[in-house]
C-alpha positions as CSV (number, residue, x, y, z in Angstrom):
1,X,0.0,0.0,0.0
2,X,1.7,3.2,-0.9
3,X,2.3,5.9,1.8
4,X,1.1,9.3,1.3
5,X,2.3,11.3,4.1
6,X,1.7,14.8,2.4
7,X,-2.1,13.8,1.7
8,X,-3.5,17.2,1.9
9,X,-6.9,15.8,3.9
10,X,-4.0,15.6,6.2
11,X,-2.4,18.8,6.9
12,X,-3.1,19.9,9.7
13,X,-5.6,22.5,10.2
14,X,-4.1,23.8,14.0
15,X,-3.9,26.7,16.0
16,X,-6.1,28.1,19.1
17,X,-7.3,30.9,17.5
18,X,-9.3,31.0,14.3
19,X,-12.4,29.8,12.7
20,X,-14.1,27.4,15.3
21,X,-14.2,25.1,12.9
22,X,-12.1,24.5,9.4
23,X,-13.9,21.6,6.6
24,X,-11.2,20.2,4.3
25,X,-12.5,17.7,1.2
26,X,-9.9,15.1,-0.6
27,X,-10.6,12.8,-3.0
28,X,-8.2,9.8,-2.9
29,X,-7.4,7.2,-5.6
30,X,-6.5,3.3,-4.8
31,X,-5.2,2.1,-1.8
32,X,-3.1,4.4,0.3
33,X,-1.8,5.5,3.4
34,X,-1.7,8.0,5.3
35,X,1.6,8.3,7.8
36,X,0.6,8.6,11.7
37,X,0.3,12.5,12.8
38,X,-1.7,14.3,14.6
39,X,-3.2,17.9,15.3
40,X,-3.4,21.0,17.7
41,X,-7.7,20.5,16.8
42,X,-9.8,18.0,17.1
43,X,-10.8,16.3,13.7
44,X,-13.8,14.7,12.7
45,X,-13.2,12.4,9.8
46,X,-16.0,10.7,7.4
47,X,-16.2,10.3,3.6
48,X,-18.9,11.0,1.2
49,X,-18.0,7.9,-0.8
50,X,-16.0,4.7,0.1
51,X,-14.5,3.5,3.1
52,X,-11.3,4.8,5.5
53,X,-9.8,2.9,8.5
54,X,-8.4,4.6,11.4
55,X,-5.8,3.8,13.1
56,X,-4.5,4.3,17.0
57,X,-2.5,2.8,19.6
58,X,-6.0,2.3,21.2
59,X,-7.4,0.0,18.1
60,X,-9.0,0.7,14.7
61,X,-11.7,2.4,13.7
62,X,-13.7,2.1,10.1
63,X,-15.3,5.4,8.4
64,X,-18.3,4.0,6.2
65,X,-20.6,6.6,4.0
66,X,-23.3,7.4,7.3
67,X,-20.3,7.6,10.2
68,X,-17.3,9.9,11.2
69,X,-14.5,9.0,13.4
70,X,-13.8,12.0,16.2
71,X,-10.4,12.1,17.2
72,X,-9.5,14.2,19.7
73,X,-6.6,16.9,19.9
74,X,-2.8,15.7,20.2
75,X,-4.2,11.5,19.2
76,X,-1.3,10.6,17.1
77,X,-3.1,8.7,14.2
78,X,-3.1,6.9,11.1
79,X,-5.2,6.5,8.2
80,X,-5.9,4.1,5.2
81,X,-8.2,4.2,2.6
82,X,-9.5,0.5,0.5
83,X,-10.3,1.7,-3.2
84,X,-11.8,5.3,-4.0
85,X,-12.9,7.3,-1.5
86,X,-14.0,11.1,-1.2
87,X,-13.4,11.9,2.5
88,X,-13.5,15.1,4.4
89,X,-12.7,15.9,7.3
90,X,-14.2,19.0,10.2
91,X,-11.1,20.3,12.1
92,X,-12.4,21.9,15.5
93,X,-10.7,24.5,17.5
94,X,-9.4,23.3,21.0
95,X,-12.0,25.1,23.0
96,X,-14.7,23.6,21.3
97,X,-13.8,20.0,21.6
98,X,-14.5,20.2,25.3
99,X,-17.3,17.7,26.1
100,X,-16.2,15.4,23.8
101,X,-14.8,12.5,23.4
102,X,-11.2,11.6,25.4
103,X,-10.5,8.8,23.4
104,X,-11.0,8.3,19.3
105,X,-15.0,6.8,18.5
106,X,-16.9,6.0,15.7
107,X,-19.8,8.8,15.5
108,X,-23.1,8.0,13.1
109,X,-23.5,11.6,11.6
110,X,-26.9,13.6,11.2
111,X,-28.3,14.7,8.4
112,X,-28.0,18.2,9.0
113,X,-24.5,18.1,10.1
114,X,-23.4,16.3,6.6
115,X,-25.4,19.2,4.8
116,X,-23.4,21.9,7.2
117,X,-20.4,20.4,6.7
118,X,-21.4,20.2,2.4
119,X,-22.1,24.2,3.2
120,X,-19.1,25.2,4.9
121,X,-16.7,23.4,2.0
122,X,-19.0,25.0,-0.6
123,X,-19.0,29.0,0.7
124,X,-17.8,30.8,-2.5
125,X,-16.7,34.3,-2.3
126,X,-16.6,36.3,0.4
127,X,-19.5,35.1,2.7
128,X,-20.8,36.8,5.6
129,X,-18.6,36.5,8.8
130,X,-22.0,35.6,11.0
131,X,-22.9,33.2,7.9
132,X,-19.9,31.1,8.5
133,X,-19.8,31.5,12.4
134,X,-23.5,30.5,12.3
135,X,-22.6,27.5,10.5
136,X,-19.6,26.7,12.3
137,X,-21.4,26.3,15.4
138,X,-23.8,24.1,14.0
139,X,-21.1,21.6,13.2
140,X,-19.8,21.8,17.1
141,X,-23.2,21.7,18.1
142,X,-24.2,18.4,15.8
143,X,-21.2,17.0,16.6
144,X,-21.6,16.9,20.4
145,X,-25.3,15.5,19.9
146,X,-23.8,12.6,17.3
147,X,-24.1,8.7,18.7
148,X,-21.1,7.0,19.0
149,X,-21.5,3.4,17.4
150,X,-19.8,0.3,17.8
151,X,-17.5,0.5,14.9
152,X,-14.2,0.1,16.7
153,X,-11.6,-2.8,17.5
154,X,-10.1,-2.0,20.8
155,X,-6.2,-3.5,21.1
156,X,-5.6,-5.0,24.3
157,X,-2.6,-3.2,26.2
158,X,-0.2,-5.8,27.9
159,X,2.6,-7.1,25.4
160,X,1.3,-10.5,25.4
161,X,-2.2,-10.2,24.0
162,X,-0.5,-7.4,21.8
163,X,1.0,-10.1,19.8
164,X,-1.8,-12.1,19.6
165,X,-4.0,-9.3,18.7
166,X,-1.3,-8.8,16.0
167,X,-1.4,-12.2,14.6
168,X,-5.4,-12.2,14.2
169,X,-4.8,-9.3,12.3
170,X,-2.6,-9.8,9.7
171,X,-3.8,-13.3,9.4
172,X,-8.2,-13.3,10.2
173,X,-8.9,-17.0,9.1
174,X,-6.4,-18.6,11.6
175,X,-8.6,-20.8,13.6
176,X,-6.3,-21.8,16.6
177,X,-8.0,-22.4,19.7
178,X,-7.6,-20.0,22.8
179,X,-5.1,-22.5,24.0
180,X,-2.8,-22.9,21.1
181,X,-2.8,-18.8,21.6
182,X,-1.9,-19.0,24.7
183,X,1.0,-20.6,24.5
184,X,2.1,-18.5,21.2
185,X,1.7,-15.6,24.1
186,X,3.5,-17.6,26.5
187,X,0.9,-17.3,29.3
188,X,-1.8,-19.9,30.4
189,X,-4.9,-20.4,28.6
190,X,-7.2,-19.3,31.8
191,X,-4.7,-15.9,32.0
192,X,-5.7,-15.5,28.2
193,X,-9.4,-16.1,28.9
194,X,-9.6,-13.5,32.1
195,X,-7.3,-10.7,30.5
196,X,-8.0,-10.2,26.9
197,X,-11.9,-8.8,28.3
198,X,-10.2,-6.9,30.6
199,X,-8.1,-5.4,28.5
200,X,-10.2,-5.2,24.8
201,X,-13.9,-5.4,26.4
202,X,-14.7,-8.7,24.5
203,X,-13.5,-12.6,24.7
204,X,-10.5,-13.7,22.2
205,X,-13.7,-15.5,20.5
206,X,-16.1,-12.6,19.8
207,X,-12.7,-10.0,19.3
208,X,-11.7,-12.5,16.4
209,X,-15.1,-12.3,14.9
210,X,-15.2,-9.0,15.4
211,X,-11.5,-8.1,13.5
212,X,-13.2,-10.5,10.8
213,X,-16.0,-8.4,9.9
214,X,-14.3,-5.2,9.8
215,X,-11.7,-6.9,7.8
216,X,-14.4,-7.9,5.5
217,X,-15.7,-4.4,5.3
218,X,-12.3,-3.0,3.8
219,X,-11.9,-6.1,0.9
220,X,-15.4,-5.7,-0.1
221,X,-14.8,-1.5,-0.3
222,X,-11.8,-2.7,-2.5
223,X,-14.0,-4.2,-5.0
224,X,-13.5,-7.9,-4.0
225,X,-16.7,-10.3,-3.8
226,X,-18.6,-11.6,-1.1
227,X,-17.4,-15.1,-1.8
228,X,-14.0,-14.0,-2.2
229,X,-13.8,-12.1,1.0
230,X,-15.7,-15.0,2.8
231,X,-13.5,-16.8,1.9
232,X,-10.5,-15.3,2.7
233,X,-11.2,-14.5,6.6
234,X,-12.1,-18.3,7.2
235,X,-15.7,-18.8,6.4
236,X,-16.3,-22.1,4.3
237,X,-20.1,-21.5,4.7
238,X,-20.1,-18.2,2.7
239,X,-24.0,-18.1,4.0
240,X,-22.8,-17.8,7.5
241,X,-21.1,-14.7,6.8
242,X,-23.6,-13.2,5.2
243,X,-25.7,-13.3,8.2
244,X,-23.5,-12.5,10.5
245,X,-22.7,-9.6,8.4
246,X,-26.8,-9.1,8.5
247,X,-27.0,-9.4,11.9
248,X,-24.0,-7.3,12.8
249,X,-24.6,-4.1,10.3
250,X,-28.4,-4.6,9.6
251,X,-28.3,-5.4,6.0
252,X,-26.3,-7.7,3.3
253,X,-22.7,-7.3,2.2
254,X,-24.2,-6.5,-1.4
255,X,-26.6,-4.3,0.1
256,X,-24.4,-2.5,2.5
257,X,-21.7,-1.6,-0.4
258,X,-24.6,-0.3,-2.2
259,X,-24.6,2.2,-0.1
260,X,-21.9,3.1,0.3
């Protein structure tokens, strides 16, 4: 995947003082990346089309069409994007990120605040200044009503599960059992089986299944097929991951990508 560090969705957008908050628009081809950084503001990140992951030392996070990712000010962070995707992203000023989320989340955004947002990216000329602070403020003020939503894969923390955390995730249809794990992490299996909830807030079983599906979400935004991206994270029933992919997200793969 090629690096794009200079990606100008990216630059930051910083500084105390200024507009409360700044909208930036990119449209990026293939699959790329974009170097871990982060800003003075908080940043709200989404896409109009396509699909982004975000990336922390706290987990991942994916960006589908209907959701934004807040990140907070000063969260170093990483992004990748699977296919085309036209993202944008809502840089806030310092003071008004207060009352909001500590930690990065997966937010599912109104329908006024994507029209704000389409406002504030589109003001041509020279606007009036209450015009733009009016708008401005609806972004904070949508953004600090927004749901966050389950969208996340929270990395455990000790060294140990780190490693197998990092094996399910390069790898998503490996099917060892907790105790084979276990022993890869060189701890017992009923250490494995009391820490990794205490540390990821799910059991190595339903954090697997979990990686699975957001894996699944990225191939299919690259273009592959359901069957091919059943496939490839372990599923020999490819009916079994279509519902659990209905069950998880509401709808079909096919469906869901429709949307998209």
């Amino acid at each position: 995947m090629p690096s794009l560090p200079h990606l100008d969705l990216e630059s930051p957008k910083d500084g105390a003082t200024g507009p409360l908050a700044v909208v930036v628009s990119q449209c990026v081809e293939g699959s790329s990346l974009v170097e871990a950084h982060s800003h003075a503001r908080g940043q709200l990140l989404g896409v109009w089309r396509g699909l982004l992951t975000l990336g922390t030392e706290f987990g991942k996070w994916l960006v589908p069409k209907v959701h934004a990712v807040w990140i907070p000010p000063g969260q170093a962070h990483w992004a990748s994007v699977h296919g085309q995707a036209d993202a944008w992203s809502a840089y806030l000023r310092p003071d008004a990120c207060e009352g909001l989320p500590a930690q990065p989340a997966t937010l599912r955004i109104s329908a006024l605040l994507r029209e704000t947002v389409r406002r504030l990216e589109g003001l041509d000329g020279e606007p009036s200044e209450a015009m733009r602070n009016l708008l401005e403020l609806v972004v904070v003020n949508e953004v600090r009503s927004l749901p966050v939503e389950a969208l996340s894969l929270p990395m455990p923390t000790s060294a140990p599960l780190v490693r197998i955390a990092q094996g399910l995730l390069a790898q998503p249809a490996d099917e060892r059992s907790l105790d084979a794990w276990a022993s890869v992490a060189n701890i017992s299996p009923r250490t494995l089986n009391r820490r990794f909830p205490m540390e990821t807030g799910y059991s190595l079983g339903a954090w697997r299944q979990r990686a699975r599906l957001l894996r699944g979400l990225e191939l299919l935004a690259e273009g592959q097929s359901v069957t091919t991206v059943a496939l490839e994270l372990g599923y020999c029933n490819i009916s079994a991951f279509i519902a659990l992919f209905k069950r998880t997200f509401g709808v079909t793969p096919t469906r869901y990508m429709r949307n998209a």
